[in-house]
N, C-alpha and C positions, 0 to 999 in steps of 0.2 A: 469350491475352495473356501469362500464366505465362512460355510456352515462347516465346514470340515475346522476352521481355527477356530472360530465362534466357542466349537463345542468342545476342544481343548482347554481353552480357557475358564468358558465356564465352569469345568470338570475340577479345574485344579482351584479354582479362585472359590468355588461354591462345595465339595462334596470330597477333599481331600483329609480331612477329618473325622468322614460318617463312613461307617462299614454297613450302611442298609444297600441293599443290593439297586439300582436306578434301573428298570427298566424303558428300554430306548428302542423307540419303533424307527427302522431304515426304512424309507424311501427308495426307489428305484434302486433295492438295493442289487440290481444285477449289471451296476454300475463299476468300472474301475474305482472312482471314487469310494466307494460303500464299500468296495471290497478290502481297500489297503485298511477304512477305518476299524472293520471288523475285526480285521488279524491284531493288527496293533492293540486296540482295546481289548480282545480276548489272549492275547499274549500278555500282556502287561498289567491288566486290570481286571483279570477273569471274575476276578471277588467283587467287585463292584459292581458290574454291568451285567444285565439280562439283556439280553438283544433279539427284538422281533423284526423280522426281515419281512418285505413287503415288495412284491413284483410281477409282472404283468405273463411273466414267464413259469412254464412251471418249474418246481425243485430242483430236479437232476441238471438241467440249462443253467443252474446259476449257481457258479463254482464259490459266489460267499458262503450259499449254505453250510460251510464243512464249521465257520464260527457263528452261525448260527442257534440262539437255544428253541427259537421255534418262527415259522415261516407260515406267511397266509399270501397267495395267489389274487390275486386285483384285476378287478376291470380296467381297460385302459382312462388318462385319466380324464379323455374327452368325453366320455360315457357320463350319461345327465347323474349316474348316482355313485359318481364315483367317491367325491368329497362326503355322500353319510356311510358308504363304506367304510373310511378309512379313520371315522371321528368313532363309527361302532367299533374297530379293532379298539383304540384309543379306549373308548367302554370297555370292553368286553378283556384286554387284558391289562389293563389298568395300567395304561402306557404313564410315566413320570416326563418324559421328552422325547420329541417327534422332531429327526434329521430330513427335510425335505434337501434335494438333488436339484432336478431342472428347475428353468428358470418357472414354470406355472405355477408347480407344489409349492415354491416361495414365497408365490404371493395368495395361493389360495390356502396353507397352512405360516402363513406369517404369523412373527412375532406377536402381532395384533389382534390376530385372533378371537372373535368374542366366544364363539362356541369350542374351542379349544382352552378356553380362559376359565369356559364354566365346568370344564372337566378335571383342572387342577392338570392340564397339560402345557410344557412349556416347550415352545418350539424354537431350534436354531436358526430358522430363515427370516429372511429380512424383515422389514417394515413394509407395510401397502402405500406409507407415504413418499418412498422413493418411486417416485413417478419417471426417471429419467431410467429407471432399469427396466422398464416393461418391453421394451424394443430397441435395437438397432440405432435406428435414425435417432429417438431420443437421447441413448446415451452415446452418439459421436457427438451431438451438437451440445451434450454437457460437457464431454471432456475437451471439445474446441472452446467451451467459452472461459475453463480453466487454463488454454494455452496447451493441454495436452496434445503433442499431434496426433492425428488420425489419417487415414486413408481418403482423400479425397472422391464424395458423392456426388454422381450424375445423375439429372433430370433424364428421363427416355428422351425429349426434347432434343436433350444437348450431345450425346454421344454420335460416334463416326462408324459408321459399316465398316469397314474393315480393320477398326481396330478392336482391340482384345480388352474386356473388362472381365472384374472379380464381382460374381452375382451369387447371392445369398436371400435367404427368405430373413426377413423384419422380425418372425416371430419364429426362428427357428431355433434348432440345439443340436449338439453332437454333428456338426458340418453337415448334417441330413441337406441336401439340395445344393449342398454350395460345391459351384464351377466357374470353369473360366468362357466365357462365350464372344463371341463377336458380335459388336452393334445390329448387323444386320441379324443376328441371328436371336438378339434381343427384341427386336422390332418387330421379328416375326413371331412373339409368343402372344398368344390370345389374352392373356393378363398378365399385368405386372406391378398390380397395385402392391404387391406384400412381396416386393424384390426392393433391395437394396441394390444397388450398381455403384463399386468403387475403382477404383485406380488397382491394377497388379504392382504387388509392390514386389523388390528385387532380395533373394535368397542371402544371405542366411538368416534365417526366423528365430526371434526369440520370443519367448513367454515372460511375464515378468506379474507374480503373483506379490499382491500389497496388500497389506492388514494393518488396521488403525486399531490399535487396542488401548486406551486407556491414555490416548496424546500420544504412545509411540509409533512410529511407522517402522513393521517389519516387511523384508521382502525375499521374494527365492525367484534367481533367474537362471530358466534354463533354453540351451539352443536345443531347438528341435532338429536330430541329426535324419530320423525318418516319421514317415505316417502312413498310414493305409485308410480312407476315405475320409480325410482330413482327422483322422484322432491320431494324436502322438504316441508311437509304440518304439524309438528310441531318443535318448534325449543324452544332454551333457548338461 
C-alpha cells in the first residue's frame, strides 16, 4: 500500500503535465495489489502508462495480464540471479519506474538503489534505511516505542502449554505460515528462531492503512468481515 500511494502521488505531483508515455515495470504483479493498480491506471491513464508486468507465474495464471502491455516470467526472487534478472528487464525495456510489492523487492529495489540510479530507474519502494521494516520483531518494538499498541510478544521461555498463541514467521508475507498453536505445541517445533509468538487478539479486525505525504496524514479503515488463509476477500 506504501508503494501503491507513493506512486499516485508521484504520478500527479511529477508527470501530470507530460503526455510521454512512463513506462512502469509491476512487481509481483500477480498480486491483488498489482492487479487493482493496473486496471485503475489503464482505465484512467491508458495514454500515459506502458505497463510491464513481472511474475513468477506464467501468463494465463495471472489475471493482471488482460491490462497488461507486455509480461516477462521471473525466477523466484530467492534465486541468486534474480535481482540481474529484473535490473536486465529494466535495460532491455527501458523501464522509467519500477513498483516493488513484498516486503524483499522493497528493499532489494528501493528507493536507494545505486544500480537502478545508474539506469535512470526510479523506484517506488522504500528506503534501505528504515531498518525497523525488515522484520516483525523490529517494527513492533518501533511502534511500541512510539506508543503504538501492538500485540503482545512471547519469549519460547515464557509461554504456557495449553494455552493458545498467534505464530507467524519474522520474515514472512501474504499470512504464508501464520496460525494459531498451543504452547506445548510451539515447544514441540524443532526451530523457532524466525517465529514470532503473540497474544490472540479478540474479533472484529480492522486494517488501518496510513500515508504521510508531504506533513499530511491520510488514512482508509476498513473491517475485515471475511478471509481465506489470512488474506482479506471481504471487507467494510
Amino acid at each position: 500500500m506504501y508503494s501503491y500511494f507513493k506512486l499516485y502521488c508521484l504520478y500527479f505531483e511529477l508527470f501530470i503535465w507530460s503526455r510521454s508515455m512512463i513506462r512502469l515495470l509491476l512487481l509481483s504483479c500477480g498480486t491483488n495489489a498489482c492487479f487493482h493498480i493496473a486496471k485503475i491506471l489503464k482505465r484512467n491513464f491508458a495514454e500515459d502508462f506502458y505497463l510491464v508486468g513481472c511474475d513468477i507465474n506464467k501468463p494465463h495464471l495471472v489475471p493482471t495480464i488482460e491490462f497488461l502491455d507486455d509480461f516477462v516470467q521471473s525466477p523466484f526472487s530467492s534465486d541468486s540471479g534474480y535481482s540481474s534478472f529484473i535490473l536486465n528487464i529494466c535495460k532491455t525495456k527501458q523501464i522509467d519506474w519500477l513498483l516493488p510489492i513484498f516486503d524483499g523487492d522493497q528493499f532489494l529495489f528501493g528507493s536507494d538503489n545505486e544500480e537502478l540510479n545508474e539506469l535512470s530507474v526510479k523506484s517506488t519502494g522504500t528506503s534501505s534505511k528504515l531498518e525497523f521494516y525488515k522484520d516483525k520483531v523490529l517494527t513492533n518494538r518501533f511502534l511500541d516505542s512510539i506508543e503504538i499498541p501492538v500485540p503482545k510478544i512471547y519469549s519460547i521461555e515464557k509461554i504456557e502449554d495449553e494455552k493458545f498463541y498467534f505464530v507467524k514467521p519474522v520474515h514472512g508475507f501474504g499470512s504464508i505460515g501464520a496460525r494459531k498453536m498451543s504452547g506445548a505445541e510451539i515447544k514441540s517445533l524443532t526451530d523457532t528462531s524466525d517465529l514470532i509468538i503473540q497474544e490472540i487478539l479478540s474479533e472484529p479486525e480492522f486494517t488501518l492503512e496510513c500515508f504521510n505525504y508531504k506533513g499530511k496524514i491520510y488514512s482508509v479503515c476498513r473491517e475485515r468481515i471475511a478471509s481465506k488463509s489470512g488474506v482479506c476477500t471481504k471487507t467494510r
